[in-house]
N, C-alpha and C positions, 0 to 999 in steps of 0.2 A: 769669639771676637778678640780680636788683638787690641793693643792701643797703643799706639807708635809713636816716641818723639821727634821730632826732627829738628836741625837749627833752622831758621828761617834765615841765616844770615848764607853757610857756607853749605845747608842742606845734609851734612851729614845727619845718621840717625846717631841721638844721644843715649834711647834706652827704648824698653818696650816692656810691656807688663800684659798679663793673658785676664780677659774681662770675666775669664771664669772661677776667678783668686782673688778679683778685687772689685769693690763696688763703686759702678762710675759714680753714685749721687757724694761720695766721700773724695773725688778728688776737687772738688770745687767749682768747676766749670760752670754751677749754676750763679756765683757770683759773680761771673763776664756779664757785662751786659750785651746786647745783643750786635754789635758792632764788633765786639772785641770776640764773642761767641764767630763769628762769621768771617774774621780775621784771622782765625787762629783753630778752629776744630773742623776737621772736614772728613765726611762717611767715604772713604773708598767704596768702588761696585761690590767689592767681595765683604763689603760691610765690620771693614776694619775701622777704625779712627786714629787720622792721624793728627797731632797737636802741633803747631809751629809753638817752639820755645829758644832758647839760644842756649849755645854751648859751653862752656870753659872758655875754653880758646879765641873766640869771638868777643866775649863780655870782656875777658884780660884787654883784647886788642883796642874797644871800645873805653874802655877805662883809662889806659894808657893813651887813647889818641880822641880825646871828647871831642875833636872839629869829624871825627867819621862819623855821628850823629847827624851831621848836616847830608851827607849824604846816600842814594837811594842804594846802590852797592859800595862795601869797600873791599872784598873780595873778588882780589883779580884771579 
């Protein structure tokens, strides 16, 4: 099983790590609570997991322009 990050802002993938090197109960997932779990980890069919997290380049842009908080895309 893979574990894939992805941005959730502009979607590119940020990294991936192989489930057979690392142990998921160590990346923390269990302290999302169940919203934030259902928001953000989701099982592909081929039983990969992929994580919504954000990128460099997103958080810069987000940092630099705190009214893009307000809204739901700011990636044109």
């Amino acid at each position: 099983m893979k574990i894939r990050y992805f941005c959730r802002h502009c979607e590119n993938q940020v990294g991936e790590l192989d489930a057979k090197h690392v142990d998921v109960s160590q990346l923390g997932f269990d302290i999302l609570n169940d919203a934030d779990q259902e928001q953000m980890v989701h099982m592909t069919a081929s039983g990969d997991m992929d994580i919504k997290t954000i990128c460099d380049s997103c958080k810069e842009s987000l940092d630099d322009n705190p009214h893009y908080h307000e809204l739901d895309f700011f990636i044109q």
